[in-house]
DOZA-701402 format. One line per 3 residues: number of its first residue (from 1); their letters; for each residue x, y, z of C-alpha. Coordinates in Angstrom, 3 decimals. Each point is the difference from the previous one (the first is absolute). Example, Ala and Ser with C-alpha at 12.3 -4.5 7.8 and 13.67 -1.06 7.14 Angstrom:
# residues 2
1	AS	12.300:-4.500:7.800  1.370:3.440:-0.660
***
This chain:
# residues 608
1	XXX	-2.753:176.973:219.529  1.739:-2.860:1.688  -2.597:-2.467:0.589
4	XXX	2.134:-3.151:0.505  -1.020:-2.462:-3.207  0.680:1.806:-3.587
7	XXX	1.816:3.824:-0.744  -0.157:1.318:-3.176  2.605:3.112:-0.412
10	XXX	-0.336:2.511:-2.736  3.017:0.527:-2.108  0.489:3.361:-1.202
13	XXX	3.921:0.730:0.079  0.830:3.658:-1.136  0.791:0.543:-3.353
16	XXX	3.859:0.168:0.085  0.021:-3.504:1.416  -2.657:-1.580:-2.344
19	XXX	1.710:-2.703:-2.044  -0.266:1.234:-3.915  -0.046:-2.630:-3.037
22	XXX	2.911:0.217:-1.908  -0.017:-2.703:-2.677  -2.820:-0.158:-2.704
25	XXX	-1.930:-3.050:-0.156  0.739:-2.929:-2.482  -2.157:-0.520:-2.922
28	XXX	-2.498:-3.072:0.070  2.225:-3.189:-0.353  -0.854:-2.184:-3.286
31	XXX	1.641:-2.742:1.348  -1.312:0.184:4.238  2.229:-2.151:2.320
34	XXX	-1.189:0.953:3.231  2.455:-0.296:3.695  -3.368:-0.563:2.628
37	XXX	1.367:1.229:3.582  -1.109:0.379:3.146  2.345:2.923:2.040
40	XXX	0.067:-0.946:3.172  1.532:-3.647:-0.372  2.533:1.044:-2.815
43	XXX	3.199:-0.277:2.020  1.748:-2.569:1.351  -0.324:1.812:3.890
46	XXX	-2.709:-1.165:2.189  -1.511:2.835:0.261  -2.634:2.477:-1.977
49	XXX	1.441:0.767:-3.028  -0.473:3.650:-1.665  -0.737:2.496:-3.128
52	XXX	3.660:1.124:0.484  1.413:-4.027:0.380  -1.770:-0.755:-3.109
55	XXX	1.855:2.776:-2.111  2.847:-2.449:0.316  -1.715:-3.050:-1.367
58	XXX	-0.761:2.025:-3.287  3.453:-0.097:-1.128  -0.264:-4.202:-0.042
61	XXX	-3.620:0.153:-1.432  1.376:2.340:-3.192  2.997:-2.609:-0.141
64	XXX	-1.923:-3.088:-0.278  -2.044:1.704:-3.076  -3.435:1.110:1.778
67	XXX	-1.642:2.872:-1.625  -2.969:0.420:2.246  -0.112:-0.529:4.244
70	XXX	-3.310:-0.609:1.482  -0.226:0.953:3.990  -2.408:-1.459:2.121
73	XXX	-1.460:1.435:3.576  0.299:3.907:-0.933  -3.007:1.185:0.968
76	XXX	-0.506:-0.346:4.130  -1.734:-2.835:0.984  -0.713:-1.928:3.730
79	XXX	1.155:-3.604:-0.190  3.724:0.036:-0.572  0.278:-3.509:-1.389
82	XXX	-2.894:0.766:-2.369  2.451:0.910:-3.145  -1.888:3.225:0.146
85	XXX	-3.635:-1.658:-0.819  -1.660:1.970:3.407  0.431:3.558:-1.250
88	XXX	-1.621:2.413:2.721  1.629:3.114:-1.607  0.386:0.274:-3.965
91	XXX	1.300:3.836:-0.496  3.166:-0.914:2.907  2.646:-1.882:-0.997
94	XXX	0.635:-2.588:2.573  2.809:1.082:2.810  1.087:-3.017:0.952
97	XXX	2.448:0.196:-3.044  0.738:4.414:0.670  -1.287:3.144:-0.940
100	XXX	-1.989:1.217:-2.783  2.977:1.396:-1.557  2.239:-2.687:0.381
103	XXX	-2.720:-1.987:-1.849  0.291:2.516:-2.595  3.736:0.126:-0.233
106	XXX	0.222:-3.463:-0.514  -2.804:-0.089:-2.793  2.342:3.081:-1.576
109	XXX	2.783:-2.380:0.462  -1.443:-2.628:-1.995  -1.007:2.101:-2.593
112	XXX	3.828:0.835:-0.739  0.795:-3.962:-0.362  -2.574:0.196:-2.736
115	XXX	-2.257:-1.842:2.087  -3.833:0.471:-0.385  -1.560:-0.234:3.633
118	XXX	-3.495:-1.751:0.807  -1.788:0.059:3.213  -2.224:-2.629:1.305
121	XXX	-3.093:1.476:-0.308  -2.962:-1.170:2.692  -3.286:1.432:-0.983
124	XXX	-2.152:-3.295:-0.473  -0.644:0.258:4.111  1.449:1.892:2.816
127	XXX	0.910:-0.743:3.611  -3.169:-0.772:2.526  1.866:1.647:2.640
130	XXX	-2.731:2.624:1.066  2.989:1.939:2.132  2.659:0.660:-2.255
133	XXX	-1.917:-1.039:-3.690  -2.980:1.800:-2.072  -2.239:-2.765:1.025
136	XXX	-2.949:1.114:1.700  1.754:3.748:0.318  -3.719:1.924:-0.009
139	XXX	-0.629:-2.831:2.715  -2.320:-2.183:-2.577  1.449:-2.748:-2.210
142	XXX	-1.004:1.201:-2.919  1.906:3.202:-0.629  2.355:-0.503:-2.128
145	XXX	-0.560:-3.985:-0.375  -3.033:-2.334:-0.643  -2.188:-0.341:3.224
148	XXX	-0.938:-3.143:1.492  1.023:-3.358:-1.096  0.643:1.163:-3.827
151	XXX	2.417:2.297:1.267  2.176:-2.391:1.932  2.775:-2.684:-1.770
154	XXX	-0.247:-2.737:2.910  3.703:-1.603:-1.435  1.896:3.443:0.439
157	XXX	-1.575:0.935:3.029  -0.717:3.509:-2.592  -2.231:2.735:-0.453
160	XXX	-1.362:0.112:-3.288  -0.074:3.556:-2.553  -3.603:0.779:-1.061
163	XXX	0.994:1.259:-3.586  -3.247:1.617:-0.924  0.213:3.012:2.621
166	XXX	1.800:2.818:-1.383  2.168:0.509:2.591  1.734:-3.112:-0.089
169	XXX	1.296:0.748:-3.649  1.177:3.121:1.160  1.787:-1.559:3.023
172	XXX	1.701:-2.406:-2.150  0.548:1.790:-3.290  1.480:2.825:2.168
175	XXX	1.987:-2.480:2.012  1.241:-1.339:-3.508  0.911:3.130:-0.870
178	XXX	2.050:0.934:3.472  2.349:-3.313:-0.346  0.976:1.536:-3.905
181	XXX	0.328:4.028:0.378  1.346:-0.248:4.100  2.121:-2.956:-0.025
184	XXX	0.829:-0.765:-3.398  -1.320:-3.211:-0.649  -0.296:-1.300:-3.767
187	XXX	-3.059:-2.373:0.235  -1.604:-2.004:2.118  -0.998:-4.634:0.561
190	XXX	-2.980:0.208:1.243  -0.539:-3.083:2.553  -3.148:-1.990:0.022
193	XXX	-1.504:0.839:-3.217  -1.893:-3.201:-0.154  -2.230:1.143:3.152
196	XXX	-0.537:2.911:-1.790  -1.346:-1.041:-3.430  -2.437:-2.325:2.033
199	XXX	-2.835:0.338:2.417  0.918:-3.446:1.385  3.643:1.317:-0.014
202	XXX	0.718:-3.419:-2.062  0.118:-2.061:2.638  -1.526:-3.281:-0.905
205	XXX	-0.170:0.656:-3.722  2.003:-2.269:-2.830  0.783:2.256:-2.728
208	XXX	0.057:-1.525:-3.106  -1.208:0.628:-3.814  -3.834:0.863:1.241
211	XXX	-0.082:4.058:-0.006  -3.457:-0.216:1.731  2.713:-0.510:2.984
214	XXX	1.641:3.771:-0.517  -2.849:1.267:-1.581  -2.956:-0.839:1.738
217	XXX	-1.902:1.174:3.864  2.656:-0.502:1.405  2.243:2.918:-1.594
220	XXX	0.536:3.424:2.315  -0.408:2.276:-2.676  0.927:2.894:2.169
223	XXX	3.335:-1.418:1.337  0.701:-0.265:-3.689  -0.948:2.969:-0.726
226	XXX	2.607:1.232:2.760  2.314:-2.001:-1.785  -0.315:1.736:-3.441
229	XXX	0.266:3.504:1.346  3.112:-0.967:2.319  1.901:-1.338:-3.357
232	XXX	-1.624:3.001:-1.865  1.985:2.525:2.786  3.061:-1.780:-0.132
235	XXX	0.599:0.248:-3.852  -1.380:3.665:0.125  2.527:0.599:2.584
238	XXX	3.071:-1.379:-1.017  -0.498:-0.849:-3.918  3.340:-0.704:-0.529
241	XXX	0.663:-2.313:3.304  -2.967:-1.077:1.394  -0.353:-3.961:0.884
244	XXX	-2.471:-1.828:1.529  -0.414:-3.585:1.266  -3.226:-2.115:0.466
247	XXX	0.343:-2.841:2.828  -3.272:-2.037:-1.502  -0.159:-3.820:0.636
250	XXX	-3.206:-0.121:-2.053  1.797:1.259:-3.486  -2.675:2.130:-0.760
253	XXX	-0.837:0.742:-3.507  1.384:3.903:-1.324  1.849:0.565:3.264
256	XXX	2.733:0.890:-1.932  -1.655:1.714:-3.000  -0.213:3.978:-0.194
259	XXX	-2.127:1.603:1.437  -0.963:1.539:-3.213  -0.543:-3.371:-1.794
262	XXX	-2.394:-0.312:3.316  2.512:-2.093:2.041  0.738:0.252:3.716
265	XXX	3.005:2.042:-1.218  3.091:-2.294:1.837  3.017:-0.329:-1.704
268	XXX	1.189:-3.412:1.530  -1.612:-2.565:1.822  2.005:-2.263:2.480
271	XXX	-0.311:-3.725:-0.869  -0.264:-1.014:3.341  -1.194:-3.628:-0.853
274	XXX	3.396:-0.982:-1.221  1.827:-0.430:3.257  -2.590:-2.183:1.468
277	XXX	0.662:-2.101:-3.302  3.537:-0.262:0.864  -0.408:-0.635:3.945
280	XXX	-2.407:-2.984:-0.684  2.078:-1.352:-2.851  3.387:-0.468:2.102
283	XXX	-1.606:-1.330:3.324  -2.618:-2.442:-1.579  1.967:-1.066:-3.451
286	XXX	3.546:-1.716:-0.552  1.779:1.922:-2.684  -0.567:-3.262:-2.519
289	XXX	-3.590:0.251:-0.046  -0.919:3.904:-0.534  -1.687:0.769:-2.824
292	XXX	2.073:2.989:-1.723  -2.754:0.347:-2.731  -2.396:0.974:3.301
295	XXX	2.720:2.526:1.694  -0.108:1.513:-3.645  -3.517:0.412:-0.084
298	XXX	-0.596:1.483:3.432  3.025:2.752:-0.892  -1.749:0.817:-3.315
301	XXX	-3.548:0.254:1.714  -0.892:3.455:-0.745  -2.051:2.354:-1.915
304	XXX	1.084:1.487:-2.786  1.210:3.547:0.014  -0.515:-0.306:3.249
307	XXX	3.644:0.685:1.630  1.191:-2.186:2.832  2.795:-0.347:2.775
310	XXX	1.716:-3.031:-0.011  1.443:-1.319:3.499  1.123:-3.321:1.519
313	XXX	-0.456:1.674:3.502  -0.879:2.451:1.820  -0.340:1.569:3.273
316	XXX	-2.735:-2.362:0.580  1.762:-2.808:-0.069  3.091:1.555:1.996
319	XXX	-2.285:-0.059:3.301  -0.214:-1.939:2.846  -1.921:-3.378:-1.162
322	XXX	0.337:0.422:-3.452  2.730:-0.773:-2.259  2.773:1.593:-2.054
325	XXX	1.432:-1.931:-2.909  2.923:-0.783:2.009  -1.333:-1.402:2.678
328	XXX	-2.199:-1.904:-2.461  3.171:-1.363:-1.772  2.158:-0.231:2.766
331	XXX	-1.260:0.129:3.423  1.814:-0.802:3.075  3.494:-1.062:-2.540
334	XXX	0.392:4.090:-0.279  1.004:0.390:3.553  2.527:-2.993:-0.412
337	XXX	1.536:-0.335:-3.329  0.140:3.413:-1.508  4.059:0.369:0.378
340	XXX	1.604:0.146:-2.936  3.076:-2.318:1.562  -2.497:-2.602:1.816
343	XXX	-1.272:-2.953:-1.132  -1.955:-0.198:-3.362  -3.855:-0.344:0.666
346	XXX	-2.738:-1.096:-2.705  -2.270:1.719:1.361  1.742:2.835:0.383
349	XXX	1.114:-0.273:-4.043  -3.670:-0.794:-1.227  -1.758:2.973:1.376
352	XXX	3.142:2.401:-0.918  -0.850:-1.822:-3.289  -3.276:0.352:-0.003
355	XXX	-0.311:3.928:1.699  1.533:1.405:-3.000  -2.113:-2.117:-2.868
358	XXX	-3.467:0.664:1.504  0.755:3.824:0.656  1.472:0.144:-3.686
361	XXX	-2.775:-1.787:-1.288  -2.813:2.450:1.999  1.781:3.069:-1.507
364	XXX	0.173:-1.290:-3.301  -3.382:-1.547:-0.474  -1.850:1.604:2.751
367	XXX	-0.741:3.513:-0.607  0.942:3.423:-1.329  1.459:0.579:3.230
370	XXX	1.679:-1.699:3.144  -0.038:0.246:3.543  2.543:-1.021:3.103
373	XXX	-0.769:0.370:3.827  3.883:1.118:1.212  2.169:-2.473:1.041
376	XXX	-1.388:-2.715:-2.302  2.084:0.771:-2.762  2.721:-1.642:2.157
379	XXX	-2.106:-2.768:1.667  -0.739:1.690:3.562  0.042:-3.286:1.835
382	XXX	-2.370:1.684:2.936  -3.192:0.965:0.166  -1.690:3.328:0.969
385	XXX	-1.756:0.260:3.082  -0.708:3.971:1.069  -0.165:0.406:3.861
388	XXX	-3.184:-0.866:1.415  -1.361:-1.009:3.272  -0.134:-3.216:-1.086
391	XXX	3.672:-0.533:-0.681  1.099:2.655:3.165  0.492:2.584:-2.273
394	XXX	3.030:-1.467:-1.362  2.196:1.227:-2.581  1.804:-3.291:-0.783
397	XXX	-1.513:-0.162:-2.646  -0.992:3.629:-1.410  3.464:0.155:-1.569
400	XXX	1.637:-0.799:-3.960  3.345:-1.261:0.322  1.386:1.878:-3.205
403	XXX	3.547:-1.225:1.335  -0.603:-3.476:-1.013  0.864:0.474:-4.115
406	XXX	3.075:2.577:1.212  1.520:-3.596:1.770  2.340:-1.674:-2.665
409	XXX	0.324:-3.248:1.805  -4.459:-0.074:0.061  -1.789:-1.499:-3.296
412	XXX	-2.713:3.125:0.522  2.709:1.885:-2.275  -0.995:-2.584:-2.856
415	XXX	-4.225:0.686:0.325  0.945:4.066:-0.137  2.278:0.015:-2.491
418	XXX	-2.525:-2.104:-2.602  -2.806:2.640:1.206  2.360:2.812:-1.173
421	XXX	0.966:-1.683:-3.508  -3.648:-1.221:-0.784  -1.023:4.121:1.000
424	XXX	3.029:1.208:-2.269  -1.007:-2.299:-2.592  -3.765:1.311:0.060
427	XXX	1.419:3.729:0.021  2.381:-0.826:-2.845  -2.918:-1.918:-2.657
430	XXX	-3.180:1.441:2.247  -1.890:-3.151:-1.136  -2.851:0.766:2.476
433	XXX	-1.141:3.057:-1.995  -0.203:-1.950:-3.547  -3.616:-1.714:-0.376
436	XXX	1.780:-2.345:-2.093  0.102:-3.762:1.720  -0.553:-3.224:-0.666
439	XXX	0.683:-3.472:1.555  0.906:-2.467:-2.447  0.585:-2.839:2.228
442	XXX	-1.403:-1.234:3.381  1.482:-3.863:0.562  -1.268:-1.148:2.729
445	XXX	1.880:-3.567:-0.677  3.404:1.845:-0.407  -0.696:3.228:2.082
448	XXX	0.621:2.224:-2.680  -1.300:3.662:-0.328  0.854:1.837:-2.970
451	XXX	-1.199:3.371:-0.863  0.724:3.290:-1.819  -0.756:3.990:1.969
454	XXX	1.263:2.351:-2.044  3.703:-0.635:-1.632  0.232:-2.898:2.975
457	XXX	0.038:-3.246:-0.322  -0.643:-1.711:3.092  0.802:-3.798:0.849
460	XXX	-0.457:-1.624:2.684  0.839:-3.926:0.986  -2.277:-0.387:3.731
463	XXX	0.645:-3.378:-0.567  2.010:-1.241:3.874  2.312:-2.797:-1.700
466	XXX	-0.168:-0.146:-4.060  2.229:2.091:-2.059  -0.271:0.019:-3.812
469	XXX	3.121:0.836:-2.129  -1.271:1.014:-3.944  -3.573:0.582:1.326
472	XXX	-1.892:1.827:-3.039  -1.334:3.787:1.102  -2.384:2.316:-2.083
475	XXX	0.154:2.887:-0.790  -1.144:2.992:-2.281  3.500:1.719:-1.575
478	XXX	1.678:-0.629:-3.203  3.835:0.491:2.465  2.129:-1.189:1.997
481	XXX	-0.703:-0.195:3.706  2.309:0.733:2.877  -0.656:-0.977:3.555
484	XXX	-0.256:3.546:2.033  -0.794:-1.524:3.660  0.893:-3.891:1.560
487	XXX	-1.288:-0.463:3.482  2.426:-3.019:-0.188  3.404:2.176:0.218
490	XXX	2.029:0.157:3.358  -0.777:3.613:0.805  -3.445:-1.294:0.040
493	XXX	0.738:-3.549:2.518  -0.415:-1.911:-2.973  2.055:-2.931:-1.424
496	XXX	0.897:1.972:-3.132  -0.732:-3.039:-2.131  -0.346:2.594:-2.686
499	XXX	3.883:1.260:0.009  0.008:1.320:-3.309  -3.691:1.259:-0.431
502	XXX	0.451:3.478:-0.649  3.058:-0.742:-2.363  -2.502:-2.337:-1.951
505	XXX	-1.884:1.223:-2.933  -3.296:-1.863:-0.982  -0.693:0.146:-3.868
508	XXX	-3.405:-0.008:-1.137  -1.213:-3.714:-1.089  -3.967:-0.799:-1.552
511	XXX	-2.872:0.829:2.057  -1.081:-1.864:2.834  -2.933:0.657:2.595
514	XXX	-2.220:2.007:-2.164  3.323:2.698:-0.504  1.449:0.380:-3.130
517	XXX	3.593:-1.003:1.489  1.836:-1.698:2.509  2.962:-0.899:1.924
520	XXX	1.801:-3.083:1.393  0.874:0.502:3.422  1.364:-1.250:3.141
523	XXX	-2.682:0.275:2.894  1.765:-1.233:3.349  -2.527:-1.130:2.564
526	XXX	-1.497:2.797:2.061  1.292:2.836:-1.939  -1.452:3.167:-1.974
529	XXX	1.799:1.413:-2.695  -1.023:3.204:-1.891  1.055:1.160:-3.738
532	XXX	-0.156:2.439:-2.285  1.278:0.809:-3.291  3.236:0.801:-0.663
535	XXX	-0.482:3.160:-2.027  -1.638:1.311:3.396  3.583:-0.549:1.511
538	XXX	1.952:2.050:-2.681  1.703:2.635:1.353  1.065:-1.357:2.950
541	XXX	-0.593:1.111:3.500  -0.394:3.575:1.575  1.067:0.076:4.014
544	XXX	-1.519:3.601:1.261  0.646:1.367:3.481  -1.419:2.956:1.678
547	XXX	-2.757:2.705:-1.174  1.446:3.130:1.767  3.021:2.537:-0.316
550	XXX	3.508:-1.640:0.338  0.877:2.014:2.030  -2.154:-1.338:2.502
553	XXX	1.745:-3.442:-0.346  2.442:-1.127:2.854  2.554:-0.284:-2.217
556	XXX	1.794:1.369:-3.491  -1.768:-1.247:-3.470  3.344:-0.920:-1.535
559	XXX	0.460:-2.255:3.161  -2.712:-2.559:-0.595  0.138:-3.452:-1.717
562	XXX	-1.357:-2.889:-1.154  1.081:-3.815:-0.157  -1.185:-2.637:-2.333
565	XXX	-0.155:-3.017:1.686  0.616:-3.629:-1.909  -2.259:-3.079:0.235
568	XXX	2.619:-0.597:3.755  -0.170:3.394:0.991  3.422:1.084:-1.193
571	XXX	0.444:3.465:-1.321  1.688:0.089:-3.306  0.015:3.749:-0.677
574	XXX	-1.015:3.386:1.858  -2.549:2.527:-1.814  0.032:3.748:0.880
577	XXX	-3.867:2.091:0.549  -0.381:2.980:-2.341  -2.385:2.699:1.379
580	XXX	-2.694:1.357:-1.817  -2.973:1.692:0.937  0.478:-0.163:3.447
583	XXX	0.517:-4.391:0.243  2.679:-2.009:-0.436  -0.041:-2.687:-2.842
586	XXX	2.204:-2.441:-1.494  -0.584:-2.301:-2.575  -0.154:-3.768:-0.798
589	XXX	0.522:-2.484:-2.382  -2.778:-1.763:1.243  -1.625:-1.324:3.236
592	XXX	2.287:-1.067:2.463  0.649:-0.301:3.920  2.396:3.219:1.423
595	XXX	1.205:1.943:3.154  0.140:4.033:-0.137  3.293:0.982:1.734
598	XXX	1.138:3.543:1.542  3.536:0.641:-0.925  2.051:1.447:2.998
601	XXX	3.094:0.879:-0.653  1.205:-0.366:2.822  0.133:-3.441:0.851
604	XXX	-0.491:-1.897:-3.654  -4.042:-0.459:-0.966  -2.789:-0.612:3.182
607	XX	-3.269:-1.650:-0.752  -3.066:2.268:0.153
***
């Protein structure tokens, strides 16, 4: 009935026009890099974006090397500019974005990029709203939440689950089950773990080394217990694909242990202390006096066998009164000196510098997995602020402008395309699944961080002025080393300083640093470079396109081809595709810049 505050509609199309998943899911990524959205500002428009708009975005999320997209604000909720944290409804998928079927399509789509989808799962509280929420719905507060003050979380303005009753496992087991079997999803990051695991919801507490602080009164053994028996479902559900993520400030001892080995059951955790690490370090320290050695320690600060995502930001710090990276780096110079043809800017050059070092170094030394709010991969220069009352339900601001890296005469070109190589080279070694690290030098008089993950070598020079030409590296192989990635090279907005790096092999000398071998290198200021051994590289390169039938393609197979391009982007011969199992491939020597081309015949050879 129409009763002039809240409506909710039942959606029951007939079965003819009931969307139907085509596309099997993805197995469990080894290697998790996950794309974190939110629908409704992904579009450059001022508008609400949709399921449907996003279908378009997945294309440039498979290209940049994502395996894994993460939507936030699915389930319906009151407060628009909430990021979905005020859910009054947790079976309906929220239609501000579309229908349930266009939610489903677009989870489908995904699924065909390879992608493995994750909702943003709310069940630490729901929405107070007594109208259009569960709160108070048998007109008590204590139905399917706590009653009286235990029942209430003051700083969310929430409605607390009682996990003991019965019924509230069933409510949000089932409602677990709904977002997999109905809409497709593949797992779930559950928000606000911490207030979970803790009758004081954390707040107050200094975790440290003392258990007594996890293990003690102040424990909720039944949220916990929810806990176990939502990972349990998950895995029982979907054994081959099933992923879930902890948000837990407190770092909780066997959150991310089996449940069997008598663990919470989580596969990752997200190490969400490490962006407040970076945010204080670049607006309270000048880059001569940080203490590398202590950025090294707060990356590596987890437990062990306890899986963690890595991120330098966030969607946390993309909102109104926080801060990105960027704007961190950067600030007000974005909006002034980002033109390719204007005049040169330090600032401008020492966070482009910077950007692509600390996300580098947070992937490699960070986690088993890594995390990117959208439009940071390019350095978003505004923030997000959803329309609210308080900003006159604007939508200046509820929008990602994806157009900025597609501008060739705007640097934002530079922070996408090292995202992409840094993802490609991940994809390529998939150094986040090996368990095998270790740093073998933290300087903080010369800046230096050196470390192996996997078959990577990692080295990175943070310090702002000083570069060191013959500057002694360890390592652990008996080879020589090639350089595979140089965030110093043009493509990148560097100074290319290192010209010839890829063309230089690095024998092995004595052992330095603890490693049984070493290499003399150049290490311009502010720069990362990342090796590998050259027997890794033998073989040369494999360029694939497309998964499906050729006939499919927009064009003829014989028709396609691929350029080489030389150190000044000159293209010295022209390579043909072969098909082969439904994809296109062509081989080379080794790694190397090109351009694919579409032959027409009429009218000589037209860029694709």
């Amino acid at each position: 009935p129409e009763i002039g505050v809240f409506n909710g509609i039942m959606w029951e199309p007939p079965p003819s026009e009931r969307y139907l998943m085509r596309h099997a899911r993805p197995p469990r990524p080894a290697n998790l890099k996950i794309y974190e959205a939110h629908l409704g500002i992904a579009g450059t428009e001022e508008r609400i974006h949709t399921y449907l708009d996003f279908k378009d975005i997945l294309p440039r999320i498979k290209r940049l090397g994502y395996n894994a997209l993460q939507i936030m604000a699915v389930a319906e909720h009151a407060n628009a500019s909430s990021f979905g944290y005020e859910v009054t409804s947790f079976f309906a998928p929220s239609s501000r974005f579309g229908t349930p079927d266009e939610l489903k399509e677009l989870v489908d789509t995904a699924h065909a990029y390879g992608l493995t989808v994750l909702m943003d799962l709310v069940h630490s509280h729901c929405s107070s709203n007594q109208v259009d929420g569960i709160a108070a719905m048998d007109g008590t507060d204590h139905c399917y939440t706590h009653g009286g003050h235990k029942g209430k979380q003051d700083q969310w303005h929430a409605s607390l689950f009682d996990y003991g009753k019965y019924e509230v496992l069933r409510f949000l087991l089932s409602n677990i089950r709904w977002w997999i079997e109905e809409y497709g999803f593949d797992g779930f990051r559950f928000g606000g773990v911490t207030s979970m695991l803790y009758i004081s919801h954390g707040i107050g507490k200094h975790f440290g080394h003392d258990y007594h602080q996890y293990f003690g009164m102040d424990a909720d053994t039944e949220s916990g217990t929810y806990m176990m028996l939502a990972n349990y479902l998950v895995k029982r559900l979907l054994p081959r694909s099933g992923l879930t993520i902890a948000e837990d400030f407190s770092s909780m001892p066997t959150l991310c242990r089996a449940v069997d080995d008598g663990g919470f059951g989580f596969d990752y955790n997200l190490s969400v202390n490490i962006p407040p690490m970076w945010t204080k370090l670049l607006q309270e320290q000048p880059d001569e006096t940080w203490s590398v050695s202590r950025v090294v320690k707060n990356l590596q600060k987890r437990r062990f066998k306890e899986p963690c995502i890595a991120f330098a930001e966030s969607h946390d710090q993309a909102k109104a009164g926080a801060r990105t990276l960027a704007s961190s780096l950067m600030d007000a110079e974005m909006y002034a000196h980002m033109s390719i043809a204007g005049p040169e800017s330090m600032v401008i050059e020492r966070g482009l510098a910077l950007h692509k070092m600390i996300r580098l170094v947070c992937m490699g030394l960070g986690g088993e997995g890594y995390l990117n709010f959208m439009g940071n991969e390019f350095a978003h220069p505004d923030f997000v602020d959803l329309p609210s009352e308080a900003n006159g339900w604007s939508l200046q601001n509820a929008i990602r402008r994806f157009d900025l890296p597609e501008d060739e005469d705007l640097k934002y070109q530079f922070f996408e395309a090292f995202d992409e190589a840094m993802l490609a080279l991940e994809n390529r070694f998939k150094f986040m699944a090996s368990q095998r690290y270790f740093c073998s030098r933290k300087d903080d008089s010369d800046k230096v961080v050196v470390f192996e993950h996997g078959d990577c070598l990692f080295v990175f020079n943070f310090h702002p002025k000083r570069s060191y030409t013959e500057y002694r590296v360890g390592h652990s192989w008996n080879e020589n080393m090639r350089v595979v990635l140089d965030s110093d090279e043009p493509c990148f907005g560097g100074q290319d300083r290192l010209a010839s790096a890829y063309e230089t092999s690095f024998p092995p000398l004595d052992g330095w640093d603890s490693r049984y071998h070493s290499a003399e290198m150049f290490l311009p200021s502010r720069t990362v470079q990342v090796l590998v051994r050259e027997s890794l590289l033998e073989g040369g390169v494999t360029v694939c396109l497309g998964t499906g039938p050729t006939s499919a393609w927009p064009f003829p197979a014989g028709e396609l081809l691929l350029a080489p391009l030389d150190i000044d982007g000159g293209v010295s011969q022209v390579m043909k595709f072969t098909v082969s199992e439904g994809r296109l491939s062509v081989k080379l020597p080794g790694p190397s810049a090109f351009e694919v081309y579409w032959e027409v015949h009429k009218g000589g050879v037209t860029r694709k």
